[in-house]
N, CA, C and O atoms as a GROMACS GRO file, in nm:
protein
  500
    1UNK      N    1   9.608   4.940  12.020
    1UNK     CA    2   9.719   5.033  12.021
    1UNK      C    3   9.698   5.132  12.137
    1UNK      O    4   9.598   5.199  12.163
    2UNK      N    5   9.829   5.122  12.207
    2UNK     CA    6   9.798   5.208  12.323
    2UNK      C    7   9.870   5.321  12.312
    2UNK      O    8   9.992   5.312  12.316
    3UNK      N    9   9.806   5.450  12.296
    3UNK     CA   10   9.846   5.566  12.302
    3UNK      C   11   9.809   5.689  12.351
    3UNK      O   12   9.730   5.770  12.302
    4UNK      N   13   9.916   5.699  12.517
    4UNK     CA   14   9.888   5.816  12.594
    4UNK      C   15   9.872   5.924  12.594
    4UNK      O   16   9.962   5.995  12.548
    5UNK      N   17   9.704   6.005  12.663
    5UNK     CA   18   9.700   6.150  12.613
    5UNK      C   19   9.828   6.225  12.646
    5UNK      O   20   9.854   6.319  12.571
    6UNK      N   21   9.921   6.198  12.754
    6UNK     CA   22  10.014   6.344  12.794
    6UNK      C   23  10.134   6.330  12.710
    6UNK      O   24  10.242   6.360  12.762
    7UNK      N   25  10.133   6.291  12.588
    7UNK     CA   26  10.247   6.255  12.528
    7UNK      C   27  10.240   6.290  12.390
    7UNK      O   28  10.145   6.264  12.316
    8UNK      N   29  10.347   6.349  12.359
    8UNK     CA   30  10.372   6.369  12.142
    8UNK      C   31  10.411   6.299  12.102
    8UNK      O   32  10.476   6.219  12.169
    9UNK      N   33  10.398   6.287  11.978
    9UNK     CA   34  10.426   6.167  11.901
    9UNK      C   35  10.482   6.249  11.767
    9UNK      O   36  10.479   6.370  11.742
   10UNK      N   37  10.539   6.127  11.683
   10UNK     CA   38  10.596   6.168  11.583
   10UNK      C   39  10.548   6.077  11.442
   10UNK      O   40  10.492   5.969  11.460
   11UNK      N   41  10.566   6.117  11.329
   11UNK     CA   42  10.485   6.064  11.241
   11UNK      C   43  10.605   5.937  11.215
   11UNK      O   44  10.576   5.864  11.120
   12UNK      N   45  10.728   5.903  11.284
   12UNK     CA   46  10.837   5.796  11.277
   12UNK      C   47  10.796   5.692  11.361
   12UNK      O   48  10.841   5.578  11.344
   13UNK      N   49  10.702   5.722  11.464
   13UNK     CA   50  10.671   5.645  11.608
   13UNK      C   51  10.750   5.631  11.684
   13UNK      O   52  10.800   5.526  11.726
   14UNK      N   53  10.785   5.822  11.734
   14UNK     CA   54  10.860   5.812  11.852
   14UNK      C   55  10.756   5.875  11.923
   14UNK      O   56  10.648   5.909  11.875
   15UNK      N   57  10.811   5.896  12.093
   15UNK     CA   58  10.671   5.956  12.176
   15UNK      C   59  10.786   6.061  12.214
   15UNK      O   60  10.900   6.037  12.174
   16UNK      N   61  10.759   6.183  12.295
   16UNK     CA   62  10.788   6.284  12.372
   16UNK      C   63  10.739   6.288  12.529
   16UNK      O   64  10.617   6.297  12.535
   17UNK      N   65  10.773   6.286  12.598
   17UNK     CA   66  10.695   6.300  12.775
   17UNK      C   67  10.806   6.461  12.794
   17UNK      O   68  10.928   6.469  12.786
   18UNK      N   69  10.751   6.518  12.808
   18UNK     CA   70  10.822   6.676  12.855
   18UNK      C   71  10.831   6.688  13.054
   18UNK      O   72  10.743   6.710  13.138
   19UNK      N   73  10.929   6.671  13.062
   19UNK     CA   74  10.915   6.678  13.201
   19UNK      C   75  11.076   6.793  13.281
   19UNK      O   76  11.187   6.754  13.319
   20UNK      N   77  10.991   6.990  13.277
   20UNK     CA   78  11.055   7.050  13.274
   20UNK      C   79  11.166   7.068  13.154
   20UNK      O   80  11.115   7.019  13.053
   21UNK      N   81  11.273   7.111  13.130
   21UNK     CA   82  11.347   7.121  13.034
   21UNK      C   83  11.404   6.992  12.953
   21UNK      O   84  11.470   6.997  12.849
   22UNK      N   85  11.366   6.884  13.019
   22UNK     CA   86  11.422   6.750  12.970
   22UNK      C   87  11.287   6.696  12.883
   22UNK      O   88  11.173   6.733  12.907
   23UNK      N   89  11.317   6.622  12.802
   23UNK     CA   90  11.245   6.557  12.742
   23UNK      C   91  11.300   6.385  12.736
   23UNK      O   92  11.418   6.356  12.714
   24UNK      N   93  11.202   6.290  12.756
   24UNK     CA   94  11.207   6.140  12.767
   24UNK      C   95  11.173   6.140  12.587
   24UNK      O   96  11.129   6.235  12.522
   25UNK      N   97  11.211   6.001  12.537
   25UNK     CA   98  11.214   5.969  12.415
   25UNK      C   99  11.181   5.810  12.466
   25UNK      O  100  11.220   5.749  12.566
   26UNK      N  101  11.094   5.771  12.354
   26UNK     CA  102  11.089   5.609  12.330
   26UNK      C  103  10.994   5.580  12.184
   26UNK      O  104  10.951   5.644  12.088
   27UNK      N  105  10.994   5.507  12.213
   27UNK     CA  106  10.906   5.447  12.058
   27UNK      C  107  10.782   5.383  12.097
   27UNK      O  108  10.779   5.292  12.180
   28UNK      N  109  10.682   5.428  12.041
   28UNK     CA  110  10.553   5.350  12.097
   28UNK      C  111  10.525   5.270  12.050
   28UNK      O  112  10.583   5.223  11.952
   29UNK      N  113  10.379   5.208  12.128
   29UNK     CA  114  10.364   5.082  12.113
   29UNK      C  115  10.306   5.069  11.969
   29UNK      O  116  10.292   4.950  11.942
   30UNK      N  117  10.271   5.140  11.879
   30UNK     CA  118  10.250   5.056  11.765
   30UNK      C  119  10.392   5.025  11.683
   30UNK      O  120  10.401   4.925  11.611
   31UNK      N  121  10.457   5.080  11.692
   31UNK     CA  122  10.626   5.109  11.649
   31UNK      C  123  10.661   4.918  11.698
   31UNK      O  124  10.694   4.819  11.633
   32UNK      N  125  10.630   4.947  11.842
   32UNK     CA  126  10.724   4.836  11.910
   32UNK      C  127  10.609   4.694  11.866
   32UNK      O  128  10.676   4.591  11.877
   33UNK      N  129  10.502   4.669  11.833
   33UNK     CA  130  10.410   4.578  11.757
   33UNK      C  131  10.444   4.604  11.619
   33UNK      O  132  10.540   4.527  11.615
   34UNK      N  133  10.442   4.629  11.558
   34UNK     CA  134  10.559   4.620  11.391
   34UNK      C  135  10.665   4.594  11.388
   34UNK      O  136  10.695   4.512  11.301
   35UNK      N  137  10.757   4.639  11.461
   35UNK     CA  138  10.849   4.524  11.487
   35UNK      C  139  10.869   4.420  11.511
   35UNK      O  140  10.950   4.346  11.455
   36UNK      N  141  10.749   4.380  11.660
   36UNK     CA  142  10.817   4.289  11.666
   36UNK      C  143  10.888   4.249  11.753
   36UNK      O  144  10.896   4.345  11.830
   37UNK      N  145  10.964   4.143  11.806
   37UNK     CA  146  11.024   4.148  11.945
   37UNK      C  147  11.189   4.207  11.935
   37UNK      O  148  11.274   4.185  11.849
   38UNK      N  149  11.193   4.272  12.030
   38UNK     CA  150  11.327   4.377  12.014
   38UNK      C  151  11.433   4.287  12.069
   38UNK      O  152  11.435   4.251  12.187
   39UNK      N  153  11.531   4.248  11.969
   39UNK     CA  154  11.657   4.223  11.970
   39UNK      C  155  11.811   4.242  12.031
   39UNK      O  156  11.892   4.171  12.092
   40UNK      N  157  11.806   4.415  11.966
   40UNK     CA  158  11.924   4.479  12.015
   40UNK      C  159  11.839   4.623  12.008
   40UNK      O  160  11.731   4.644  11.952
   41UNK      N  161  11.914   4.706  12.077
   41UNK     CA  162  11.900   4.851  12.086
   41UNK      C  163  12.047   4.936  12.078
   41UNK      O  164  12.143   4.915  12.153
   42UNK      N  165  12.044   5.026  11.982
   42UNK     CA  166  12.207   5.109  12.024
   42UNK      C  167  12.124   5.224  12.038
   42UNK      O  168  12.012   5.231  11.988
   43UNK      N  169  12.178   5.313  12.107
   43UNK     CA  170  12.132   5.450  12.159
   43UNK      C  171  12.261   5.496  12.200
   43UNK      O  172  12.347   5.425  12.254
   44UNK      N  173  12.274   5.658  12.162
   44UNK     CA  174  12.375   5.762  12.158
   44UNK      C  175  12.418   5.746  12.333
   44UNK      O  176  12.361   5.681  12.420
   45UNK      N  177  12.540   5.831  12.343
   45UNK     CA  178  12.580   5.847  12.512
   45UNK      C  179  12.549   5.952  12.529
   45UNK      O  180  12.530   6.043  12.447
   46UNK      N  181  12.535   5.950  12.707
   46UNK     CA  182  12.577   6.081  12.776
   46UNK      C  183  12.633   6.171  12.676
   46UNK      O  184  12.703   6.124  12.586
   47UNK      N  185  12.602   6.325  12.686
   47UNK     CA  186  12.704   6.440  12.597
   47UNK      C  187  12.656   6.390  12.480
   47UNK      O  188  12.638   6.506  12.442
   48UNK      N  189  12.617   6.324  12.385
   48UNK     CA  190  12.616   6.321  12.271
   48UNK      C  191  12.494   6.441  12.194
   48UNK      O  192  12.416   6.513  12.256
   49UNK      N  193  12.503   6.436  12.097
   49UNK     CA  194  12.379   6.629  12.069
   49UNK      C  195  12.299   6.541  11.950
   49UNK      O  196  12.346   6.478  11.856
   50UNK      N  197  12.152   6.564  11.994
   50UNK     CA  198  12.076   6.477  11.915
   50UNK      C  199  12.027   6.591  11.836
   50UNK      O  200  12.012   6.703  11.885
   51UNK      N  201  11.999   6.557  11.704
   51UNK     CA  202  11.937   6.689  11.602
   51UNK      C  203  11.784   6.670  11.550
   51UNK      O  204  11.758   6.574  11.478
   52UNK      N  205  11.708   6.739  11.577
   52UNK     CA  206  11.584   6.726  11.531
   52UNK      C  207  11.608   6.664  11.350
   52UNK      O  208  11.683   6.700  11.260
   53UNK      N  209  11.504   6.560  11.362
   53UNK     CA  210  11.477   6.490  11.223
   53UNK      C  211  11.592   6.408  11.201
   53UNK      O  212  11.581   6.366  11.086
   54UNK      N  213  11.704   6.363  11.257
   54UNK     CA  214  11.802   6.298  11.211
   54UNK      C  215  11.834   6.184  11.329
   54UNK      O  216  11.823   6.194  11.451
   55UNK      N  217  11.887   6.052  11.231
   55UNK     CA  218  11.913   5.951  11.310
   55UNK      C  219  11.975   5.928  11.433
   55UNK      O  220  12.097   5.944  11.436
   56UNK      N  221  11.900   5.884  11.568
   56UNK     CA  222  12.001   5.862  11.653
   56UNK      C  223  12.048   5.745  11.740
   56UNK      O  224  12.115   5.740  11.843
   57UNK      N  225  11.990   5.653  11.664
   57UNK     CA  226  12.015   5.520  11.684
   57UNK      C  227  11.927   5.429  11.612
   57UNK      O  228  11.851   5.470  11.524
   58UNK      N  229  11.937   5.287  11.654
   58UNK     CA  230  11.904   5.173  11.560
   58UNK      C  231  11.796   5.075  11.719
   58UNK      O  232  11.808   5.081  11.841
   59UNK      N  233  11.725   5.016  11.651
   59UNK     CA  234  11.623   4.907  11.695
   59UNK      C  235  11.620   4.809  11.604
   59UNK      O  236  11.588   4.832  11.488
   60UNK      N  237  11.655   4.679  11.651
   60UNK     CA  238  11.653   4.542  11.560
   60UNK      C  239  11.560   4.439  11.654
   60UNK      O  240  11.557   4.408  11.773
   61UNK      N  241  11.494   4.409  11.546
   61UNK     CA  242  11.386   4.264  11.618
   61UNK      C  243  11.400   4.172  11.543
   61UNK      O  244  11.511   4.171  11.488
   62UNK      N  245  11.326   4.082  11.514
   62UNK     CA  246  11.352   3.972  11.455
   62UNK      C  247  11.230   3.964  11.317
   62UNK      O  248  11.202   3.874  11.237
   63UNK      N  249  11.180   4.101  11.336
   63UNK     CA  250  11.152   4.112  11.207
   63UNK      C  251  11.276   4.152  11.068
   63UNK      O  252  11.306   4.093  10.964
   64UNK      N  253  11.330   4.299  11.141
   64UNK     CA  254  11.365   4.428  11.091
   64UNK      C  255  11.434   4.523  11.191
   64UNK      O  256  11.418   4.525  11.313
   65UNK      N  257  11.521   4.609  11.108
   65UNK     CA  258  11.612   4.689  11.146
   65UNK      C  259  11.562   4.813  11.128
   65UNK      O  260  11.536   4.839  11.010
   66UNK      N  261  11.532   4.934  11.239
   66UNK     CA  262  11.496   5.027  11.203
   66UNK      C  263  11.573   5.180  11.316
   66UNK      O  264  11.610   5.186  11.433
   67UNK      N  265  11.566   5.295  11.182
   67UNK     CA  266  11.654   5.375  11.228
   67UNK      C  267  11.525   5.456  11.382
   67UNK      O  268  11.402   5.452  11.391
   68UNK      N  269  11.616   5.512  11.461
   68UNK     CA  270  11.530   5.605  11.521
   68UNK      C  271  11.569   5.725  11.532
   68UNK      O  272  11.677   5.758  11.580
   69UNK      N  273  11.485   5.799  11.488
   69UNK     CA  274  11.479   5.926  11.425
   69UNK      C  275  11.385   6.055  11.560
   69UNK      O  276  11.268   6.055  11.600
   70UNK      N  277  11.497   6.144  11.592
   70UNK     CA  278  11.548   6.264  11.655
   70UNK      C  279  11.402   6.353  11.662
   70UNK      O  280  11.381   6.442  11.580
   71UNK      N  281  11.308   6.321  11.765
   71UNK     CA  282  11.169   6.429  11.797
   71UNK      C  283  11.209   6.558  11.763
   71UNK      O  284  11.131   6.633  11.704
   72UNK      N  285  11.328   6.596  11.794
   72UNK     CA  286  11.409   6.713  11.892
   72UNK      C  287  11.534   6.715  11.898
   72UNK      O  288  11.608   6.618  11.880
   73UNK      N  289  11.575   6.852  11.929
   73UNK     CA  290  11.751   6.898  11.916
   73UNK      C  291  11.771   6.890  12.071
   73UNK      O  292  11.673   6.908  12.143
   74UNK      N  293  11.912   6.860  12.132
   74UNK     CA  294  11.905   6.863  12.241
   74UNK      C  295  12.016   6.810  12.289
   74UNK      O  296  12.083   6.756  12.201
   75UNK      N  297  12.070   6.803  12.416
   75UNK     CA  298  12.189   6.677  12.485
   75UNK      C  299  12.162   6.583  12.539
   75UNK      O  300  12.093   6.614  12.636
   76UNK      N  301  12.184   6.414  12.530
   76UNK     CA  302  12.155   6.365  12.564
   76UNK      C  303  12.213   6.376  12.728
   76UNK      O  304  12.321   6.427  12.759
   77UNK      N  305  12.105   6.308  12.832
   77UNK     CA  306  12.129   6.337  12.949
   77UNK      C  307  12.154   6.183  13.024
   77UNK      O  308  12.210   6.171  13.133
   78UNK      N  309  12.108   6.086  12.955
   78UNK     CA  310  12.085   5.968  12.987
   78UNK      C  311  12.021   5.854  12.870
   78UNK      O  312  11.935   5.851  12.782
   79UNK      N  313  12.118   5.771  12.931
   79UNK     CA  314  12.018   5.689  12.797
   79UNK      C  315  11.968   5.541  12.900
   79UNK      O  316  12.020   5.520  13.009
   80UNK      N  317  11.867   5.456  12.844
   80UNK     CA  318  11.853   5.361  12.966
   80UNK      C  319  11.922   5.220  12.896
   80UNK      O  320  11.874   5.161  12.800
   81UNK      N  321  12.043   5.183  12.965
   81UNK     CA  322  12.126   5.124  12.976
   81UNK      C  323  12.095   4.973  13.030
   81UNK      O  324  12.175   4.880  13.014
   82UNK      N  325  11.965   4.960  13.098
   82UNK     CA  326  11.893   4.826  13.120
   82UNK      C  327  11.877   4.726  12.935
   82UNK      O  328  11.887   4.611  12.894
   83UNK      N  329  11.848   4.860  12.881
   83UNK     CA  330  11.797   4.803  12.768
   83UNK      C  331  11.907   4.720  12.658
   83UNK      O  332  11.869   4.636  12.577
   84UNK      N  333  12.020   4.755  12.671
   84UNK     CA  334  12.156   4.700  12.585
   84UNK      C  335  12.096   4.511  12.679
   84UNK      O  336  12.085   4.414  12.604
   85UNK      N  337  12.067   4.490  12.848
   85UNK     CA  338  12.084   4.376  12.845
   85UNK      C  339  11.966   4.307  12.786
   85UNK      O  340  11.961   4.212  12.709
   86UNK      N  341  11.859   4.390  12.851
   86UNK     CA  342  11.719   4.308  12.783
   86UNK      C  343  11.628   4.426  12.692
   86UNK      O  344  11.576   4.514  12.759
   87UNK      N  345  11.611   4.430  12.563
   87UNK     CA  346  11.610   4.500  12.484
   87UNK      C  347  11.439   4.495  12.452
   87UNK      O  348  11.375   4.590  12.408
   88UNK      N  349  11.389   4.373  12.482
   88UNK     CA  350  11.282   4.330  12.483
   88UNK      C  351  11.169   4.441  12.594
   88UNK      O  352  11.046   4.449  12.587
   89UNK      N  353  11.268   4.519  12.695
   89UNK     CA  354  11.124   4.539  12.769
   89UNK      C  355  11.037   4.671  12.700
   89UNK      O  356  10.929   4.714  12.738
   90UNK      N  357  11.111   4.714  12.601
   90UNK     CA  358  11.040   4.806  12.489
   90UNK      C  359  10.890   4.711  12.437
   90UNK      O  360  10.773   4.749  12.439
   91UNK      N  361  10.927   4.626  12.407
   91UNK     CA  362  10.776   4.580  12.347
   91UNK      C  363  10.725   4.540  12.469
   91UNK      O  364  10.641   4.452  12.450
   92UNK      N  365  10.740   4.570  12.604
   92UNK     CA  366  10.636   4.514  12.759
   92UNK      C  367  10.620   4.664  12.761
   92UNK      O  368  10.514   4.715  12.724
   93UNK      N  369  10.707   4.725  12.797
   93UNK     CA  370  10.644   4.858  12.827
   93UNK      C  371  10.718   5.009  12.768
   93UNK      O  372  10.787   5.095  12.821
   94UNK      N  373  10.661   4.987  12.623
   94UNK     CA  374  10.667   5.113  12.533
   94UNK      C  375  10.725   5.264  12.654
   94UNK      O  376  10.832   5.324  12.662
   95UNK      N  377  10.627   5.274  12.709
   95UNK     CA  378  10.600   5.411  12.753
   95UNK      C  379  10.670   5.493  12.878
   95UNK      O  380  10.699   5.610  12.902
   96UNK      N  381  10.691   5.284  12.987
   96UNK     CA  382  10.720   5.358  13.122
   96UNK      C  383  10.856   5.294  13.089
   96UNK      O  384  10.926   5.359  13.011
   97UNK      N  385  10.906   5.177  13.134
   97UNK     CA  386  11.053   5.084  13.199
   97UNK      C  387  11.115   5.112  13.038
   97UNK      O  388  11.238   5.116  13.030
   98UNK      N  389  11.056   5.127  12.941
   98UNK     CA  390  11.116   5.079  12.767
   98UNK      C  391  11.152   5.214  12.707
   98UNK      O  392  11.174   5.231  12.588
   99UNK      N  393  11.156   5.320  12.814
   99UNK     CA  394  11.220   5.481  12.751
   99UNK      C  395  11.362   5.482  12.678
   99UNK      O  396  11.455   5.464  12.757
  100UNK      N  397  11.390   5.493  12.583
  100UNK     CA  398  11.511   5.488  12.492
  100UNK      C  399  11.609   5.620  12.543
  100UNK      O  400  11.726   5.584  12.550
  101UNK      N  401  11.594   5.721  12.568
  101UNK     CA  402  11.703   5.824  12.600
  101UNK      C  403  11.652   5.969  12.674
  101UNK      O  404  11.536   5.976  12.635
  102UNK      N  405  11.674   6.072  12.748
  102UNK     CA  406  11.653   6.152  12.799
  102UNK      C  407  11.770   6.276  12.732
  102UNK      O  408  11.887   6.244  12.708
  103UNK      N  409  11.735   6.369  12.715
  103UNK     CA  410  11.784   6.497  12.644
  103UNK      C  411  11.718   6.598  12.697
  103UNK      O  412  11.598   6.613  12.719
  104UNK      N  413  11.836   6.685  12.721
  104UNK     CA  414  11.818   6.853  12.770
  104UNK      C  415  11.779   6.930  12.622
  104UNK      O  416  11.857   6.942  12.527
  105UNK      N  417  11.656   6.972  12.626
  105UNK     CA  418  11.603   7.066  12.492
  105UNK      C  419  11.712   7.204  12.502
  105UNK      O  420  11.762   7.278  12.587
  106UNK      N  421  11.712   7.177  12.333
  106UNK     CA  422  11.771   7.325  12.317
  106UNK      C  423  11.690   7.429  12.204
  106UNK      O  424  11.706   7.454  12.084
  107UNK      N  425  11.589   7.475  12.317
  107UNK     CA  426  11.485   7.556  12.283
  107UNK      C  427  11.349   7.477  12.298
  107UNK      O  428  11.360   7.370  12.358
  108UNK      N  429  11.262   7.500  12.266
  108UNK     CA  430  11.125   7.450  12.280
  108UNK      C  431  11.089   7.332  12.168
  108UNK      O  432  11.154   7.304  12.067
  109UNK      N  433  10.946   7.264  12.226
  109UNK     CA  434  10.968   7.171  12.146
  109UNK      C  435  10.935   7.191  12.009
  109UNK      O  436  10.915   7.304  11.963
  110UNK      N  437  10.930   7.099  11.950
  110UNK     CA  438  10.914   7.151  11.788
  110UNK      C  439  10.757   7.142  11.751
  110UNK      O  440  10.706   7.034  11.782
  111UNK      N  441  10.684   7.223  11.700
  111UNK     CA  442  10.615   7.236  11.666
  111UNK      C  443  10.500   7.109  11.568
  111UNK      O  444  10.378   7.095  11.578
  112UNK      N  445  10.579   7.051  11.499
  112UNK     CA  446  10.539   6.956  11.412
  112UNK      C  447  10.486   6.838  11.474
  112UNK      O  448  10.434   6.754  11.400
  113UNK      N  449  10.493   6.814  11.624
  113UNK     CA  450  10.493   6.696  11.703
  113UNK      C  451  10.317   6.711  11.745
  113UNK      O  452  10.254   6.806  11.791
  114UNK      N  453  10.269   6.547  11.700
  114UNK     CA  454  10.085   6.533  11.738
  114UNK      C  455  10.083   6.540  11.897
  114UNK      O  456  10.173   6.530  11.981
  115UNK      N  457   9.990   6.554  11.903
  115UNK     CA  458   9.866   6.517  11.992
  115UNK      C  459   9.839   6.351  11.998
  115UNK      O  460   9.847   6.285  11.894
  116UNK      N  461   9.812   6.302  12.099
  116UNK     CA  462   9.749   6.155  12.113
  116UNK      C  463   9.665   6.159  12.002
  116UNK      O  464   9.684   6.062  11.928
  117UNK      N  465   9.588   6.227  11.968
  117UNK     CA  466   9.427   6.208  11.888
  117UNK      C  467   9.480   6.213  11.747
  117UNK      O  468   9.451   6.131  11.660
  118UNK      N  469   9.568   6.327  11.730
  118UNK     CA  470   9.642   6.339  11.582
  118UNK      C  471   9.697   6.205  11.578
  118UNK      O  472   9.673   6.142  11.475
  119UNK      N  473   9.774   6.140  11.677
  119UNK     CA  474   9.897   6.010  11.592
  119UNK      C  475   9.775   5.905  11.622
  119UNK      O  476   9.832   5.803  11.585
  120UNK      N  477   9.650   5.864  11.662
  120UNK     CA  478   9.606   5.776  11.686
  120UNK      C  479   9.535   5.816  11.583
  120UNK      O  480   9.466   5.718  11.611
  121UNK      N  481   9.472   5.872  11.474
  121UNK     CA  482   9.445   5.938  11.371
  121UNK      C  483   9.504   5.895  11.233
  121UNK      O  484   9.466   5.854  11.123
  122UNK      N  485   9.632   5.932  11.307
  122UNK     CA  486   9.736   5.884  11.182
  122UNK      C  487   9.768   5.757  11.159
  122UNK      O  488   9.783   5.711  11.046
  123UNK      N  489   9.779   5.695  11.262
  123UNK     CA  490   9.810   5.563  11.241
  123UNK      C  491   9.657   5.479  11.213
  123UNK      O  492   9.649   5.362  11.176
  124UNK      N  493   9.579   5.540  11.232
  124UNK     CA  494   9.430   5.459  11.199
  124UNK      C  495   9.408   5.407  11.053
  124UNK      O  496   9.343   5.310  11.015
  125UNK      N  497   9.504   5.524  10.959
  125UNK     CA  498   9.526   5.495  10.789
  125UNK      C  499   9.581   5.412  10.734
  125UNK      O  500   9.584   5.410  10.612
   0.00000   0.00000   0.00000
């Protein structure tokens, strides 16, 4: 399980990369190995307002259907649109090419979000 120190995580298996007021979103790689090979992806648009703790899109593999659930409050700024054709490069590369959406924070990040050592911790159970 590969999981990068400069990054938060969430106890759902999403990651955080903070870069200035924007924040990157994706699902890591143990997320994307429980699944499984990724199918389809829906992810919110441009303008859409993502809410901390609440659903903002869906991931299907050929295991299972699973919701993905909101690090953070925020606007979406971008979502990566490669992924509707090949949905798969989430399970090649979790972290860099397989980023699920970009959002303008509204306010700081949330507090509740690990450390590499905390979610590699957590998921060790």
């Amino acid at each position: 399980m590969i999981v990068p120190a400069d990054l938060k995580y969430t106890r759902s298996d999403e990651w955080v990369r903070l870069e200035g007021d924007t924040a990157i979103i994706g699902i890591t790689d143990y997320a994307q190995h429980e699944l499984g090979e990724l199918v389809y992806i829906e992810l919110p648009s441009t303008g859409d307002q993502l809410k901390e703790e609440v659903s903002f899109g869906v991931v299907e593999s050929v295991k299972a259907v699973s919701e993905l659930i909101a690090p953070l409050s925020g606007e979406v700024v971008g979502s990566n649109e490669t992924l509707s054709d090949d949905p798969s490069i989430v399970n090649k590369e979790p972290y860099e090419a397989g980023w699920l959406v970009k959002v303008r924070l509204s306010g700081s990040l949330p507090s509740g979000l690990l450390s590499a050592a905390e979610y590699a911790a957590y998921r060790a159970h």
